[in-house]
N, C-alpha and C positions, 0 to 999 in steps of 0.2 A: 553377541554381535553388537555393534555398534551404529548408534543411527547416522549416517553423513547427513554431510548440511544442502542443503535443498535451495534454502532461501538464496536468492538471486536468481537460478539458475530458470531458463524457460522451460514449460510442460514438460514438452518433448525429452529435452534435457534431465527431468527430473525423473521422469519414469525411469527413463534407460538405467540411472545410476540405482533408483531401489532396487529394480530388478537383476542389476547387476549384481546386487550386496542378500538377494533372498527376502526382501523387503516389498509388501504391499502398498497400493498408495488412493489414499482416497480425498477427494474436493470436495469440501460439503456447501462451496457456494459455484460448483459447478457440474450441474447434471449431464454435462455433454463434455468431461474431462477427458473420455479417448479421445475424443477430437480436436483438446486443446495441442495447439502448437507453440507456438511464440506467445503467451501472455506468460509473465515471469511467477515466481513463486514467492507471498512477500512475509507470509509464517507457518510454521510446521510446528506440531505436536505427534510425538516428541522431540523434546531440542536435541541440535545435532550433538554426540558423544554419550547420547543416554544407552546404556545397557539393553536392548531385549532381546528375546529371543527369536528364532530363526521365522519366517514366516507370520509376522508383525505386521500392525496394520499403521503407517503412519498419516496422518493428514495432513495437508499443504492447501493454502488458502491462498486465493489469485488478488484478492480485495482486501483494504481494509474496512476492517467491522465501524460501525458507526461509532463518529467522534474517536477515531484513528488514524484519519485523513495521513497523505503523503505529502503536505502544503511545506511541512520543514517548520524550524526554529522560526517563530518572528520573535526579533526583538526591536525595543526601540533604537532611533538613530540617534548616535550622541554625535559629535553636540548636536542640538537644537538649533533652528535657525533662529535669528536675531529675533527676538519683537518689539513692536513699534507701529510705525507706519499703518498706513492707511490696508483694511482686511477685506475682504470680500465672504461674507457668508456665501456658503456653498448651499445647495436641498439638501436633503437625504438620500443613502444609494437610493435607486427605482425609480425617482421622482421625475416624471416627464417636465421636457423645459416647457414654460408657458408663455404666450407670446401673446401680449396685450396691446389689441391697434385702437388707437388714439387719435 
């Protein structure tokens, strides 16, 4: 049998269709998965089209693992704006403003 694909699909969603196909399904970063409803599915081992056999156990993970983040592609912005002109040094992120009375 063949594993469907899972990812996207919510909890709920996901259960119905293993169990539809004779298929187990376990969260291993969610101890309260019967109860999950709407949180989506965002990887699954095994991948969907893999071969097992009937009564399989596959897992589905609601999170990404660390330094997997969902932030997307950043890339730089071309072109660049012009330089020149007069800059203004910024803080660093965190850095409270500080306000000096004189």
């Amino acid at each position: 049998m063949r594993v469907p694909r899972l990812v996207g699909l919510m909890a709920v969603d996901a259960r119905e269709t293993a169990q539809a196909r004779g298929l187990f399904l376990n969260a291993p970063d969610r101890p309260d998965f019967h109860l999950a409803v709407v949180d989506y599915v965002v990887r699954q081992y095994p991948q969907p089209g893999a071969e097992v056999p009937p009564d399989s156990m596959v897992y589905v993970w609601f999170d990404f693992g660390e330094g997997e983040g969902g932030g997307g592609v950043r890339e730089p912005r071309i072109p660049r704006p012009p330089s020149g002109g007069m800059q203004r040094e910024l803080g660093e992120p965190g850095d409270t403003f500080e306000m000096i009375d004189r």
